[in-house]
C-alpha positions in Angstrom: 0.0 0.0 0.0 1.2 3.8 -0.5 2.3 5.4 2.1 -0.4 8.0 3.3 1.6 10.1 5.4 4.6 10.5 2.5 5.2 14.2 3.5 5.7 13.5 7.1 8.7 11.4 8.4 9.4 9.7 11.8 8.9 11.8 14.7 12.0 12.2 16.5 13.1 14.3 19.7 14.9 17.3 18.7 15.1 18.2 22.5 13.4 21.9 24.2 14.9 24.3 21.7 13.6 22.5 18.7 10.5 25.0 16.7 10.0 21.4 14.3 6.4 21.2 15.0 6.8 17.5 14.5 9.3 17.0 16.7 9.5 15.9 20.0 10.5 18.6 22.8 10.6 16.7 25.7 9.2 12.8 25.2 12.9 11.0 24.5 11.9 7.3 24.7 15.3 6.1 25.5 15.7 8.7 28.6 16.1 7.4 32.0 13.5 8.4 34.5 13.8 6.5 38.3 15.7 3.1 36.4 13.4 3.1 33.6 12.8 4.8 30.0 10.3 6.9 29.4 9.2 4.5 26.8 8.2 1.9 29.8 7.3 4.5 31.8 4.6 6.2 30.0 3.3 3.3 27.1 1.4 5.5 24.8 -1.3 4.5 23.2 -3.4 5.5 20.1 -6.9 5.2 20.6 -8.4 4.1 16.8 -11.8 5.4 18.0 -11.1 9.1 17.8 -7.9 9.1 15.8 -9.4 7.1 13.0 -13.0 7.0 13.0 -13.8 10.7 14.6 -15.1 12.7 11.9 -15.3 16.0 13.0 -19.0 16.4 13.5 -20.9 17.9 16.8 -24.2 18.0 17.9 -24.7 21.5 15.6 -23.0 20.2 12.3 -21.7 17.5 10.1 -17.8 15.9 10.0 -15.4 18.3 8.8 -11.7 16.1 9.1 -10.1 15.5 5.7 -9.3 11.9 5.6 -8.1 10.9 1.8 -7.6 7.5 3.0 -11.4 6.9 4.0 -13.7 6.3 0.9 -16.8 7.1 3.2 -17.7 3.6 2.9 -19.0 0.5 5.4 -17.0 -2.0 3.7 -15.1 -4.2 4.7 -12.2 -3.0 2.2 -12.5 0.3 3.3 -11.7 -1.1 7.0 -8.8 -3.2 6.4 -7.4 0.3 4.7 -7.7 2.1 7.5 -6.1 -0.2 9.7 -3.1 0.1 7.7 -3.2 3.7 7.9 -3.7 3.8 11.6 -0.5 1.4 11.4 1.3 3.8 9.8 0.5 6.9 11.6 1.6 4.9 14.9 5.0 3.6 13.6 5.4 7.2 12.4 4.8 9.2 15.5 6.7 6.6 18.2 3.7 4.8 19.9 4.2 1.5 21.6 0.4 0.5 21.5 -3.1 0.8 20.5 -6.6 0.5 21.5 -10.1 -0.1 19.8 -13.7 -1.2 20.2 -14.5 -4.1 17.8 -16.8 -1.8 16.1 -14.2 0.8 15.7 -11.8 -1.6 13.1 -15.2 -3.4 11.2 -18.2 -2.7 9.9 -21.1 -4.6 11.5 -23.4 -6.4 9.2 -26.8 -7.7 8.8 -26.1 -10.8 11.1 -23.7 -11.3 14.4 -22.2 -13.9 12.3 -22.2 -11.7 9.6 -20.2 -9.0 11.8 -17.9 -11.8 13.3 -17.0 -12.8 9.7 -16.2 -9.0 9.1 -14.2 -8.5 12.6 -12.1 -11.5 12.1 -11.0 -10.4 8.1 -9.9 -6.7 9.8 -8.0 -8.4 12.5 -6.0 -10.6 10.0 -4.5 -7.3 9.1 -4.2 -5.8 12.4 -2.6 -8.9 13.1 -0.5 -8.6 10.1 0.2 -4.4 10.9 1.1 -5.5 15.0 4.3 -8.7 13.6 5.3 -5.7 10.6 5.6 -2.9 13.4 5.9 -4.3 16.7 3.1 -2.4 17.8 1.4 -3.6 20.3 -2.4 -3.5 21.3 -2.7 -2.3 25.0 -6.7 -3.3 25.0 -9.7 -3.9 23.7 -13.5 -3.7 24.0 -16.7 -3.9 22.5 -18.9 -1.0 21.6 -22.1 -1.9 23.7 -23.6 1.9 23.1 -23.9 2.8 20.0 -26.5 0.5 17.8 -30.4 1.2 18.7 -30.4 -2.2 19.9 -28.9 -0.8 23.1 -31.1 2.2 23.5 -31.9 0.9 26.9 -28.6 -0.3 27.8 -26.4 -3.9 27.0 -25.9 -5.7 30.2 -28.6 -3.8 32.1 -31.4 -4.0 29.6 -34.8 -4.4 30.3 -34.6 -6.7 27.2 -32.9 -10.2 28.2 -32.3 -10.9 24.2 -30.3 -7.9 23.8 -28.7 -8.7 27.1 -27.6 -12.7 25.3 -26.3 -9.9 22.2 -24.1 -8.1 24.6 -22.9 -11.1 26.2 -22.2 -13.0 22.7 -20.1 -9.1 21.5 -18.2 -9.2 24.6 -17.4 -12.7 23.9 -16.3 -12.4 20.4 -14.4 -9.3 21.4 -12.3 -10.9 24.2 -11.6 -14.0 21.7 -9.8 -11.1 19.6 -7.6 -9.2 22.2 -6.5 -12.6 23.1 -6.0 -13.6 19.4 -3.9 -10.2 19.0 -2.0 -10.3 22.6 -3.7 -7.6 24.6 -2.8 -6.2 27.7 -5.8 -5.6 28.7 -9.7 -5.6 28.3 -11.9 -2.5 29.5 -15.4 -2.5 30.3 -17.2 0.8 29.7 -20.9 1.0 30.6 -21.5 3.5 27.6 -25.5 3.2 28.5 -25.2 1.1 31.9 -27.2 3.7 33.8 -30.5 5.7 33.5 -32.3 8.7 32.3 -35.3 8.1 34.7 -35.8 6.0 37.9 -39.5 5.6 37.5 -39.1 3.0 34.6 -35.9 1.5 36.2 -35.4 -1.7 38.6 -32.0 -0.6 39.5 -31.3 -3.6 42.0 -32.2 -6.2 38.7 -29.9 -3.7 36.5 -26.7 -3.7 39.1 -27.6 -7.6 39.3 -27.8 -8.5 35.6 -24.7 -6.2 35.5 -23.0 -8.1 38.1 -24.1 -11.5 36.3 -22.3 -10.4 32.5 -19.2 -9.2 34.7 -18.8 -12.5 36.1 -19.4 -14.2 32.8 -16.5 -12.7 31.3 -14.0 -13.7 34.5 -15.3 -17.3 33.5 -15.0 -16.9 29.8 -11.3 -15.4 29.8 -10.3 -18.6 32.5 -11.7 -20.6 29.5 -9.8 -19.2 26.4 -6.8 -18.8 28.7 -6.7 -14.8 28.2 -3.7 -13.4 30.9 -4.4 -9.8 30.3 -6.1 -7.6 33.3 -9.8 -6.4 33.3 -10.3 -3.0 33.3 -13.7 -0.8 34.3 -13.9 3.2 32.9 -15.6 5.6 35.2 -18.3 7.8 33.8 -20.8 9.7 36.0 -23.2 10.9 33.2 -23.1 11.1 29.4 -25.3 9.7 27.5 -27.4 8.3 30.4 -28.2 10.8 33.3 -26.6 8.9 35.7 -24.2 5.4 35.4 -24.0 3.0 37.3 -19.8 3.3 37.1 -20.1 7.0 38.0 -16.4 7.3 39.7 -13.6 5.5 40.8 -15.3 5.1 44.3 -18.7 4.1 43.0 -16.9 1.2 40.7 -15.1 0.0 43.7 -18.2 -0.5 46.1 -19.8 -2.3 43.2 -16.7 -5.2 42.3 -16.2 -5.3 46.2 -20.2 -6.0 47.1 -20.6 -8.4 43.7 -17.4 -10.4 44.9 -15.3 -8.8 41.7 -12.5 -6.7 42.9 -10.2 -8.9 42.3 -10.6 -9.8 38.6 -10.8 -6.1 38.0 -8.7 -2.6 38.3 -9.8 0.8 37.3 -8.9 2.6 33.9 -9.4 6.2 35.0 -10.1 8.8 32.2 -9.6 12.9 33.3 -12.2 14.3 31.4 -14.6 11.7 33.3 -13.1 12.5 36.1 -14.4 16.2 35.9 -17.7 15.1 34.5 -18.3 13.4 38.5 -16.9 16.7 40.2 -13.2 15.1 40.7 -10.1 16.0 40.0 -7.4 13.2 38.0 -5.7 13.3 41.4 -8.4 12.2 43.6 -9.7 9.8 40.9 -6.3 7.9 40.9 -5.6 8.4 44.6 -9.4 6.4 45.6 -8.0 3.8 43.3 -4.4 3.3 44.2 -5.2 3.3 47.7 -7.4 0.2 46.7 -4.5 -1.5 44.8 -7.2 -0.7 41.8 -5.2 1.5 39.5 -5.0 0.0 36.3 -5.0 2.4 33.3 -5.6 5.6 32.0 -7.2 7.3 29.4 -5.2 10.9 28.7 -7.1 13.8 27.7 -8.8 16.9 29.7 -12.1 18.6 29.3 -12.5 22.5 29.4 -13.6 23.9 32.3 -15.8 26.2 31.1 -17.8 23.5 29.2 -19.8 21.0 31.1 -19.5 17.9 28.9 -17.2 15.4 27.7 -14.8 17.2 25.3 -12.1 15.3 24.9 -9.1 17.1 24.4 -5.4 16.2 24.3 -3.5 16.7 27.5 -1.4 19.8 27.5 -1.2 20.9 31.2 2.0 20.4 33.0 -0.2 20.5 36.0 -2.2 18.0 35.0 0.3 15.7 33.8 2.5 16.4 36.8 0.0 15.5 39.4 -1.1 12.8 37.2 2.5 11.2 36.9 3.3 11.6 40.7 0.1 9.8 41.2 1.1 6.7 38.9 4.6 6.6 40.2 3.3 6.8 43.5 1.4 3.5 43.1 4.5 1.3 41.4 3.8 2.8 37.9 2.1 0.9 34.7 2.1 -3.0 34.7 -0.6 -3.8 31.7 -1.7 -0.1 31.6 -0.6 3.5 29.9 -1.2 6.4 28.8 -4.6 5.8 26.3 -4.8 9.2 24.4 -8.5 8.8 24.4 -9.0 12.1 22.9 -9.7 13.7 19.8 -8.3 16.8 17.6 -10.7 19.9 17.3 -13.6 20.0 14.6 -11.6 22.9 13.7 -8.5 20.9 12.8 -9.2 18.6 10.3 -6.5 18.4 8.1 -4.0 15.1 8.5 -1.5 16.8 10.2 -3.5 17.8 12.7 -3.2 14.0 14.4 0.4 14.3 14.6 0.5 17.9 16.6 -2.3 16.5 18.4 -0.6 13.7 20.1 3.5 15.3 19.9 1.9 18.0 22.6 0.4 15.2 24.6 3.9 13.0 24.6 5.3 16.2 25.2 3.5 17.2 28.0 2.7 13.7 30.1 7.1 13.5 29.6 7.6 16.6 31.3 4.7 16.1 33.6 7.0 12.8 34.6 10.0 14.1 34.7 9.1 16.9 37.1 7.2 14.5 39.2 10.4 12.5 39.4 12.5 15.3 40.8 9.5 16.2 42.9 10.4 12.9 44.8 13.8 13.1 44.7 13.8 16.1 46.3 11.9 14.7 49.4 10.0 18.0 50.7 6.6 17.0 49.9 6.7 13.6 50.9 8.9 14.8 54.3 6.0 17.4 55.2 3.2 14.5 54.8 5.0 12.4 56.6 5.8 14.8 59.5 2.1 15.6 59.2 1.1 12.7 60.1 3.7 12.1 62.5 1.1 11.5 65.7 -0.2 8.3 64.5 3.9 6.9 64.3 3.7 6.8 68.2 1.7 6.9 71.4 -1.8 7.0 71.3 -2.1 7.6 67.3 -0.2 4.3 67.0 -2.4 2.5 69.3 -5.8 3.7 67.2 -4.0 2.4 64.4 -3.2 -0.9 65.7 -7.0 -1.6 67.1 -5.3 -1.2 70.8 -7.2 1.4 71.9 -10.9 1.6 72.7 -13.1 4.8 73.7 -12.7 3.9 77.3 -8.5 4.1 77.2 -9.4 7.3 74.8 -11.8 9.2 77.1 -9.1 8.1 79.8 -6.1 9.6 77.6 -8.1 12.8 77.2 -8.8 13.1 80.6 -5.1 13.2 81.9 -4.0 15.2 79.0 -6.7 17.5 79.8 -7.0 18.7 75.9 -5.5 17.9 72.5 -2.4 18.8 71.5 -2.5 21.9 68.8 -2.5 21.1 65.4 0.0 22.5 62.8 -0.4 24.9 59.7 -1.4 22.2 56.5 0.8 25.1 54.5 -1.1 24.3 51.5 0.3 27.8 50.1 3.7 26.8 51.0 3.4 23.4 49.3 1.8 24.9 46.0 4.8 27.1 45.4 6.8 24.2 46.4 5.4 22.4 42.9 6.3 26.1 41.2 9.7 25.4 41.8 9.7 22.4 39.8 7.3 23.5 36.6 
C-alpha cells in the first residue's frame, strides 16, 4: 500500500529548543527516569476510536476532518485500509500501543455472524500491521452503546435478548484481544445507567450487571486470556446517571458483587471532571485500593460541562497525574490511552500528529518533574511529618485496634485537651510544585 503520510517522516526528539512542529520537545523514549525509559514509563497509546474513525462532527454540524484515505464507505475493504493507515500513523509518531472497540476496526453487518465474519477479516491485518511494526495493542473492547439495539442499555437492559447480544459481542471481542496479545480488556458501561428512575429496577440492573461481569472472569479462565480487566468511570453522558459513576462508586460495586479482584480501574480525566473530581483524587481512591489500572489521557474544558475530549497539555495535569502513577509502582498492563480527539476545527492530516506530539510532550515533562518532585523529598517529608502522631503513642495505638473509647476518654482526661495542630501550609506546598514547573 502507498504510504499515506509521504510528506511527514518519523517523529524524533529534537530536545526543548527544537521549533519542528513534528518534533519531540521533551518525550525522549530512551531517557532514563527513576531506572526506567520513558518509553516503559509512559506506554502511549493511540486510541483508533477518535484518531481514525472521529469525523469532526458535533451536535450542531456535520464531520469536517479530511481523511483521503477513508472512501466514506462500510465495507469491509474500506476497513482493512484504515487499519493500515492507523499502522502507519503509529510507527510514524513513536507509539508502543493501540486500542479499539471491535466496532471501531469493522463494519457490523446484517447478522452477528455476519459482523464476526467481518471482525475476524480486519484483524488478520491488524494482526499482520502488530508482527510488521511491533506495535502492540494495550486493549480492547466492544462498543455496547452505539447500535439502537442498546437504546436501553447492554448488560442492564430491560430486554434479556439484547442482554444474550451483549454477552455473545463481549465474547467475540475478548476472543480477539487474546488472538492479538492484549494487555488488557476495559469494560465501559456506555448506557449502563438511566435517564429516569421511575421506569428502572435498579437492584435487577446492578444484578444482571454483576451477572455479565462474572461471565466474562469465567470466559477469559476458558480461552486462557492473561491480560487484566479493566472498568472506565463515567458519571453521566449519555445516560443521566451510570452506574460506574467514579472510581469510588466502581469499587463499592466489584467489592459487594465479589469482583475486585478480577478487576482494576482505567481512570479517564475528562470523566473525572464530569463526577466533580479532580485526576488526582480519581487515581488516589483507586491506588489506595490497589485498583489503579490504566488511564485514558485527555482533559475537558472547564468552562464546558461535557465530555470534550481534548489532548493533555497541562504540566499541572500531567505532573499530578505522573506523581500519582509513580506513587502506586507505575504501569504493569496499563498506559497512557490518548482517548481524545483533535478539534472539529483541525481537520486536516497533520492535525493528528500535533495532536498527540503536545500530549507525549507534555505527560514526559509532567514525569520528569514529578520524578524530581520525589527526589527532592520535601513534599513527601511534610506529609509524613504531618502525620507524625499516629507513628507513636496514642495515634499508633488507634491504628493498631489497641485502643478503645474507654482508654481514649481516659487519655483525654489526663491530658486535659489535644495537642494543637499545625499549619497544612497548602500555600507553601503549592509554590513548592512552582519550583519544579
Amino acid at each position: 500500500m502507498e504510504t499515506v503520510f509521504k510528506n511527514i517522516s518519523k517523529i524524533k526528539y529534537e530536545g526543548p529548543k527544537s521549533r519542528n512542529p513534528l518534533a519531540f520537545k521533551h518525550y525522549n523514549p530512551v531517557e532514563i527516569v527513576e531506572d526506567k525509559t520513558l518509553r516503559d514509563h509512559l506506554r502511549f497509546s493511540v486510541v483508533y476510536w477518535h484518531t481514525f474513525r472521529g469525523t469532526g462532527s458535533d451536535p450542531f454540524g456535520v464531520g469536517t476532518a479530511i481523511r483521503p484515505w477513508d472512501d466514506g464507505s462500510n465495507s469491509v475493504a474500506n476497513a482493512e485500509n484504515r487499519a493500515r493507515v492507523a499502522f502507519e500513523f503509529i510507527e510514524k509518531l513513536g507509539a508502543p500501543f493501540y486500542a479499539f472497540h471491535d466496532r471501531d476496526v469493522a463494519p457490523e453487518g446484517k447478522t452477528l455472524r455476519e459482523t464476526n465474519k467481518n471482525l475476524d477479516a480486519v484483524v488478520k491485518v491488524l494482526k499482520e500491521e502488530q508482527k510488521h511494526t511491533g506495535i502492540k495493542l494495550l486493549w480492547g473492547t466492544a462498543n455496547l452503546f452505539t447500535h439502537p439495539r442498546f437504546v436501553h442499555g447492554a448488560a442492564t437492559s430491560c430486554n434479556a435478548d439484547v442482554f444474550a447480544f451483549a454477552a455473545a459481542q463481549v465474547k467475540k471481542a475478548l476472543e480477539v484481544t487474546h488472538e492479538l496479545g492484549g494487555a488488557g480488556y476495559t469494560f465501559w458501561g456506555g448506557r449502563e445507567g438511566y435517564s429516569t428512575l421511575l421506569n428502572t429496577n435498579m437492584k435487577r440492573e446492578l444484578d444482571h450487571l454483576a451477572r455479565f461481569l462474572h461471565l466474562a472472569v469465567d470466559y477469559k479462565k476458558q480461552i486462557g486470556f492473561k491480560g487484566q480487566f479493566y472498568i472506565e468511570p463515567k458519571p453521566k453522558e449519555p445516560t443521566k446517571h451510570q452506574y460506574d459513576s467514579d472510581a469510588a462508586a466502581c469499587l463499592n460495586f466489584l467489592r459487594e458483587y465479589d469482583l475486585l479482584d478480577d478487576f482494576k480501574l482505567n481512570i479517564e480525566t475528562n470523566h473525572a471532571t464530569l463526577a466533580g473530581h479532580t485526576m488526582q483524587h480519581e487515581l488516589e481512591v483507586a491506588g489506595a485500593a490497589g485498583a489503579l489500572g490504566s488511564i485514558d489521557a485527555n482533559t475537558g474544558d472547564e468552562l464546558v460541562g461535557w465530555d470534550t475530549d481534548q489532548f493533555p497539555t497541562s504540566v499541572y495535569l500531567t505532573t499530578q497525574t505522573m506523581l500519582a502513577i509513580l506513587k502506586y509502582g507505575g504501569f504493569t498492563t496499563g498506559g497512557l490511552n490518548f482517548d481524545a480527539k483533535v478539534r472539529r476545527e483541525s481537520f486536516e492530516p497533520v492535525d493528528l500528529f500535533h495532536a498527540h506530539i503536545g500530549g507525549m510532550d507534555a505527560f514526559a515533562r509532567g514525569l520528569k518533574i514529578a520524578a524530581a518532585i520525589r527526589k527532592d523529598g520535601r513534599l513527601a517529608k511534610f506529609v509524613e511529618q504531618r502525620y507524625a502522631s499516629w507513628d507513636s503513642g496514642i495515634g499508633a495505638k488507634i491504628e493498631a485496634g489497641k485502643a478503645g473509647l474507654v482508654e481514649l476518654e481516659s487519655y483525654l482526661l489526663k491530658q486535659g485537651e489535644a495537642a494543637p495542630n499545625v499549619s497544612g501550609r497548602q500555600e507553601f506546598l503549592e509554590n513548592l510544585i512552582n519550583e519544579f514547573i
